[in-house]
C-alpha positions as CSV (number, residue, x, y, z in Angstrom):
1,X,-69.4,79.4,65.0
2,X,-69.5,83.1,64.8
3,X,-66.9,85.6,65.5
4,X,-66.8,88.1,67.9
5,X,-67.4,92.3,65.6
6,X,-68.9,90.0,62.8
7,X,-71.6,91.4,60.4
8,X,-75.0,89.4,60.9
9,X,-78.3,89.8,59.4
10,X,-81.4,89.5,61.2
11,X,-84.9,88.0,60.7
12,X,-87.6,89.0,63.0
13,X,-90.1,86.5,62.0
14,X,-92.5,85.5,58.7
15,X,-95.6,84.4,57.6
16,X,-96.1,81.0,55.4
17,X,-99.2,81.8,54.4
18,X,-100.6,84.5,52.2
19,X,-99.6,87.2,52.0
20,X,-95.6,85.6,52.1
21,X,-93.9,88.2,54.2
22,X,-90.2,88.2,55.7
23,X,-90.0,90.6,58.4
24,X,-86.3,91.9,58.1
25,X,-84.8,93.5,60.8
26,X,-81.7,94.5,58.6
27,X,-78.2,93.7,59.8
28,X,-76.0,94.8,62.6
29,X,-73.2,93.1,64.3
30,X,-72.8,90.1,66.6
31,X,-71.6,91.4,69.8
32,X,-71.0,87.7,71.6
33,X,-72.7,85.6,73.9
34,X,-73.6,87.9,76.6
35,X,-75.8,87.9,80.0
36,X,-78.9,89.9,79.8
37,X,-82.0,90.3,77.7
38,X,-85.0,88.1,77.6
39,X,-82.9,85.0,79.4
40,X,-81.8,87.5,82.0
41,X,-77.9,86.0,83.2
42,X,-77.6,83.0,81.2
43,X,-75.5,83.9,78.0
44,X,-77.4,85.0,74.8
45,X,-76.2,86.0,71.6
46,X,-76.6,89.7,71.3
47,X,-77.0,91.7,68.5
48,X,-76.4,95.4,67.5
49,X,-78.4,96.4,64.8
50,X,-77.4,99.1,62.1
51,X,-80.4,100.9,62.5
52,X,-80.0,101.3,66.0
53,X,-80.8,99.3,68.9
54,X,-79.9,95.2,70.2
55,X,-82.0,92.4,69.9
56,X,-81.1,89.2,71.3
57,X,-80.6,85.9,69.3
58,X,-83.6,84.0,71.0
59,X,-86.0,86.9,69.6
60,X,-85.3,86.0,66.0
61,X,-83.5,84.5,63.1
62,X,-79.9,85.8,62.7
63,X,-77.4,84.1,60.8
64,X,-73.8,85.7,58.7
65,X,-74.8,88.1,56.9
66,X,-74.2,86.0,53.5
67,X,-76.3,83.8,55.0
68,X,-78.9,85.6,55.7
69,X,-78.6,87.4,51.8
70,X,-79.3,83.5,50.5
71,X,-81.8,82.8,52.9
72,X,-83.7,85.8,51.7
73,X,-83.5,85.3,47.6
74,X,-84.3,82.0,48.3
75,X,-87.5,83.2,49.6
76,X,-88.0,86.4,47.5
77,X,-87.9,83.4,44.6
78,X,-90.7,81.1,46.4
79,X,-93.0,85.0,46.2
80,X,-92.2,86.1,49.7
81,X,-92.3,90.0,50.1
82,X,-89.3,91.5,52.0
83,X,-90.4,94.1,54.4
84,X,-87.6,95.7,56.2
85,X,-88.7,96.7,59.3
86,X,-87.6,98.4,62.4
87,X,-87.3,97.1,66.1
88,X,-88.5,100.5,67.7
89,X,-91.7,100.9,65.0
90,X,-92.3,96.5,65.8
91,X,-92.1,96.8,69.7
92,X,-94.6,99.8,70.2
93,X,-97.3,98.5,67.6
């Protein structure tokens, strides 16, 4: 269970296939289950990232951010390439 004001890392999405790329979102902090976003009043996890902006737990892959430091060397060592990305620069492409 995650805590309330507890740093998370996000993962917008990937790609198995060539070329391996993690689309990472960066990290941000868990803000609770909350009303709003894509599920419009039933209770979400939301997400306030460091780079600016929320994004809501059922648009991506967000874990602690230890977690989410493994999950990413795990995959960095099976040749994924780590693109940090942006919310703003993902939405408007």
């Amino acid at each position: 269970m995650h805590q309330v004001g507890e740093r998370v890392g996000v993962i917008l999405g990937w790609t198995p296939d060539e070329p391996k790329v993690i689309k990472f979102l960066g990290y941000g902090i868990y803000d609770g289950d909350l009303p709003g976003g894509p599920l419009g009043s039933y209770p979400n996890p939301r997400i306030t990232l460091e780079k600016g902006g929320v994004i809501w737990g059922c648009e991506c892959w967000w874990g602690s951010e230890e977690e989410i430091k493994a999950t990413l060397e795990r995959h960095k060592a099976e040749g994924y390439t780590i693109r940090e990305i942006t919310l703003e620069r993902e939405t408007t492409q």
